[in-house]
C-alpha positions as a LaTeX table, in Angstrom:
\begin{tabular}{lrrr}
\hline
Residue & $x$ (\AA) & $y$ (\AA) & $z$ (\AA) \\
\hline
Unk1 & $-11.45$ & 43.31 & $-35.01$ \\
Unk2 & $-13.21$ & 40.25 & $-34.26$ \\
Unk3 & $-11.82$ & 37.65 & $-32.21$ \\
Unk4 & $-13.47$ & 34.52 & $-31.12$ \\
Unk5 & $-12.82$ & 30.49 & $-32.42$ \\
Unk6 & $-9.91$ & 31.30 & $-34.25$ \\
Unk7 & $-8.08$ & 32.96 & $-31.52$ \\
Unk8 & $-9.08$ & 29.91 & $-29.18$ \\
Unk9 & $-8.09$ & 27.47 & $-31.55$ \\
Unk10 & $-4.40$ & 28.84 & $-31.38$ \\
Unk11 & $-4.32$ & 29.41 & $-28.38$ \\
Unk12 & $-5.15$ & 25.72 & $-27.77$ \\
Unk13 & $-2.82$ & 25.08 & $-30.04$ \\
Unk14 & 0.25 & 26.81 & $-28.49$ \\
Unk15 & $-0.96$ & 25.13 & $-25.29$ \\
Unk16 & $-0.45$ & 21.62 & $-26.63$ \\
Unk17 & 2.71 & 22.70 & $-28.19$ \\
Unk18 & 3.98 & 23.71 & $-25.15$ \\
Unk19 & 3.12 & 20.53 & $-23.71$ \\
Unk20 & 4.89 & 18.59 & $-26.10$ \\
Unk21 & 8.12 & 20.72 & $-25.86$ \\
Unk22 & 8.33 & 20.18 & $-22.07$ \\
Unk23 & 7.66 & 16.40 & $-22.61$ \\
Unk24 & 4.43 & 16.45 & $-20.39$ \\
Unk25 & 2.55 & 14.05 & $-22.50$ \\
Unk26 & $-0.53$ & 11.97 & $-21.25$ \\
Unk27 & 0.82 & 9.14 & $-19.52$ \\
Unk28 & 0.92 & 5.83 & $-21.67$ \\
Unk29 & $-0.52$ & 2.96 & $-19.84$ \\
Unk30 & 1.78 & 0.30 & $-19.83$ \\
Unk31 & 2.21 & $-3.30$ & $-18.15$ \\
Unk32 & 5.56 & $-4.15$ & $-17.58$ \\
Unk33 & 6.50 & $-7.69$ & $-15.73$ \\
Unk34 & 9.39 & $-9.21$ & $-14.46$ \\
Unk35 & 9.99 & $-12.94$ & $-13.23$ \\
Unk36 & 13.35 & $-13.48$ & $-10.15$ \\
Unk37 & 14.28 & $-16.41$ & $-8.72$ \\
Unk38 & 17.44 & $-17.09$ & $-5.89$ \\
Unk39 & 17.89 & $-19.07$ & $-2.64$ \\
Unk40 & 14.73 & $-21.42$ & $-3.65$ \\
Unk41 & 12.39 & $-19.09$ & $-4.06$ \\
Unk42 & 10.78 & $-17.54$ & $-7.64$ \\
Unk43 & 8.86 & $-14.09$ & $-7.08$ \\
Unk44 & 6.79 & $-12.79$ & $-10.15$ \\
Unk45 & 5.12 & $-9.52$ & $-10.63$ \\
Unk46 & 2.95 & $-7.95$ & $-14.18$ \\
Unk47 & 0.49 & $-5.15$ & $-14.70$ \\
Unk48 & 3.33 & $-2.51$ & $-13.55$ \\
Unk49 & 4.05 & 0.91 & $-15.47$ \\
Unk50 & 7.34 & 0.54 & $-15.82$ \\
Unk51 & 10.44 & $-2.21$ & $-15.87$ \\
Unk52 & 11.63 & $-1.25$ & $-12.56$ \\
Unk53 & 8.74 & $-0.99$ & $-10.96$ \\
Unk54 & 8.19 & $-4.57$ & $-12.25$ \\
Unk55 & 12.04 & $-5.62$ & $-11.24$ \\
Unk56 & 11.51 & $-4.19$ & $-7.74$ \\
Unk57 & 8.07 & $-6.53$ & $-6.88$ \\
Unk58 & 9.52 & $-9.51$ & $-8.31$ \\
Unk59 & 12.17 & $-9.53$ & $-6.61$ \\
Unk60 & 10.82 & $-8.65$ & $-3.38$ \\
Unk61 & 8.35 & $-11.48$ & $-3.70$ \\
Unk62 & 11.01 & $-13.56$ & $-4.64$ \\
Unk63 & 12.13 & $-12.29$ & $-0.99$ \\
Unk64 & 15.96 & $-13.83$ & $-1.05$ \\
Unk65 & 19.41 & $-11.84$ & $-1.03$ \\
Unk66 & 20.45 & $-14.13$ & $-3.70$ \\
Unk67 & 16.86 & $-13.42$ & $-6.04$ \\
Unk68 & 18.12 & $-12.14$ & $-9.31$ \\
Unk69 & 15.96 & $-11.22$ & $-12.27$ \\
Unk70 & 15.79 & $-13.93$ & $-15.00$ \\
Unk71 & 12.89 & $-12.20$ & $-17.23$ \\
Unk72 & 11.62 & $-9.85$ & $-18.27$ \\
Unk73 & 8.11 & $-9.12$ & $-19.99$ \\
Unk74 & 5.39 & $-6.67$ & $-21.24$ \\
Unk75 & 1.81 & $-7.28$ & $-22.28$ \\
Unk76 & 1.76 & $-10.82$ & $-22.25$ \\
Unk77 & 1.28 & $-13.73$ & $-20.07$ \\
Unk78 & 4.37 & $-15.38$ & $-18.45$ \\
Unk79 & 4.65 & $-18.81$ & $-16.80$ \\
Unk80 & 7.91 & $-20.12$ & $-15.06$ \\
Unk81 & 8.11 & $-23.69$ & $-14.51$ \\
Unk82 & 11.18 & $-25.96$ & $-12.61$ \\
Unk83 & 12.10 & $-29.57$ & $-10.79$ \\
Unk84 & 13.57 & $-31.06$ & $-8.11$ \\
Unk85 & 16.63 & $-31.31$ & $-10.18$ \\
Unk86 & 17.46 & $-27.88$ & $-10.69$ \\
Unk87 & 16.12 & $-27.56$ & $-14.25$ \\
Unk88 & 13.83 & $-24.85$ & $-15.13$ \\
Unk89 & 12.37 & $-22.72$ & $-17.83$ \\
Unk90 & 10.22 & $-19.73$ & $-18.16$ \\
Unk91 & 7.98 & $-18.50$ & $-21.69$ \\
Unk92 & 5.91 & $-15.51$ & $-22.75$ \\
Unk93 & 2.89 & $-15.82$ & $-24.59$ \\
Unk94 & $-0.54$ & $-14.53$ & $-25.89$ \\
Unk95 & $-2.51$ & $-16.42$ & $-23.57$ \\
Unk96 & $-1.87$ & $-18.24$ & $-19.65$ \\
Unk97 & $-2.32$ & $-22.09$ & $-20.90$ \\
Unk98 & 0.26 & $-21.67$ & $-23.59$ \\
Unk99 & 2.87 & $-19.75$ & $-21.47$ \\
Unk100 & 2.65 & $-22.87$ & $-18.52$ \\
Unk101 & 3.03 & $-25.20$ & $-21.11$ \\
Unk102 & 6.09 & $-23.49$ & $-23.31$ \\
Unk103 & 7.91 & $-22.88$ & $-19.23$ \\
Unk104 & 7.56 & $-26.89$ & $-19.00$ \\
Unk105 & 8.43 & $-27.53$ & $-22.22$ \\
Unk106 & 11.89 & $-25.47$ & $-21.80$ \\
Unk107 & 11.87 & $-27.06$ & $-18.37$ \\
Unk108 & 12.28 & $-30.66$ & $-19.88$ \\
Unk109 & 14.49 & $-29.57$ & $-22.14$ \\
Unk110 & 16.99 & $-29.03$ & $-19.58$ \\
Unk111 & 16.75 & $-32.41$ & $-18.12$ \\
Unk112 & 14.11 & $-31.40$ & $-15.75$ \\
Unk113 & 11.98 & $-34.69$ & $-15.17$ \\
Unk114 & 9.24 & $-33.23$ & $-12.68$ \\
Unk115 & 8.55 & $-30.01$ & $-13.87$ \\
Unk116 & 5.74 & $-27.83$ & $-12.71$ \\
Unk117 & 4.43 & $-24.62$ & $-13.04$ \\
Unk118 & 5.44 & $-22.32$ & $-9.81$ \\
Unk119 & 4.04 & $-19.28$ & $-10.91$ \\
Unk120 & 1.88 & $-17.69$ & $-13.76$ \\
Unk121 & $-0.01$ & $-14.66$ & $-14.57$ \\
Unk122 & $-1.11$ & $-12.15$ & $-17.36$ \\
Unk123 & $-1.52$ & $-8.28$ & $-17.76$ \\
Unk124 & $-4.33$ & $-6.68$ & $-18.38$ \\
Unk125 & $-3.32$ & $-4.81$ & $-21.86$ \\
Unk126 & $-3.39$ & $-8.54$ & $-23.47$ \\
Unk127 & $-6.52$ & $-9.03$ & $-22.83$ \\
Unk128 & $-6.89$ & $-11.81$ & $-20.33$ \\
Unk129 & $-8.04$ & $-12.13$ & $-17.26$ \\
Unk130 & $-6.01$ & $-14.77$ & $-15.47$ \\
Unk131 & $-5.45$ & $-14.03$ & $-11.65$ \\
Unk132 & $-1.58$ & $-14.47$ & $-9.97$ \\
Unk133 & $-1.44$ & $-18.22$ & $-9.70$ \\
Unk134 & 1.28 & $-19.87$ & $-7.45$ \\
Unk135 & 1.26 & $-23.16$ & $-7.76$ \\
Unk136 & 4.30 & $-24.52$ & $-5.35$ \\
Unk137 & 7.74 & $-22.72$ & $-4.00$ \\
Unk138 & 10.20 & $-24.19$ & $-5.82$ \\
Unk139 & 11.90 & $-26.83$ & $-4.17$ \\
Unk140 & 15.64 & $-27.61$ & $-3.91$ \\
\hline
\end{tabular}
């Protein structure tokens, strides 16, 4: 009897089978992100592998009792922008220029009347390569 490639091949086989019964799959790369804000302060975190993971930064850097998640995202850029007044707005996008702009765009719409970017960034999976940018705490 002649064993040999066939008798590897299934045993490969009932290997990866196995595998994929116990739900040990390769891990999927992901980039979750997640904006919070509270108290005055906005935290935001990207490039995580999973939503809580993402929840947990943001709202540490957020770094209030009172920080509560506002949004969520994955493999995008995300831009958060607010005033003096109170008014803010946040946007997802493909790239970092159009998510600051859309966040002060839905900023104004809510009356804001000096809106700013406070913070921006993008994951890695889209494609850019736009650092954590922090532009100003936002102010009460």
């Amino acid at each position: 009897m002649r064993t040999g490639r066939p008798t590897l091949i299934a045993a490969v086989g009932a290997v990866v089978t196995a595998l994929l019964v116990l739900g040990l799959t390769p891990h999927v790369a992901r980039a979750d992100g997640a904006i919070a804000r509270g108290g005055g302060r906005v935290g935001i975190s990207y490039n995580l592998p999973d939503m809580e993971r993402a929840e947990h930064k943001a709202l540490r850097e957020c770094g209030r009792r009172e920080c509560r998640i506002i949004f969520r995202f994955a493999h995008a850029c995300a831009a958060y922008a607010s005033s003096r007044d109170g008014a803010y707005g946040y946007a997802r996008a493909e790239n970092p220029e159009i998510a600051r702009r859309h966040a002060i765009e839905k900023c104004r719409h809510y009356r804001g009347r000096d809106c700013a970017v406070r913070v921006s960034g993008c994951d890695r999976r889209n494609g850019q390569r736009d650092a954590p940018r922090r532009d100003l705490q936002e102010r009460r």
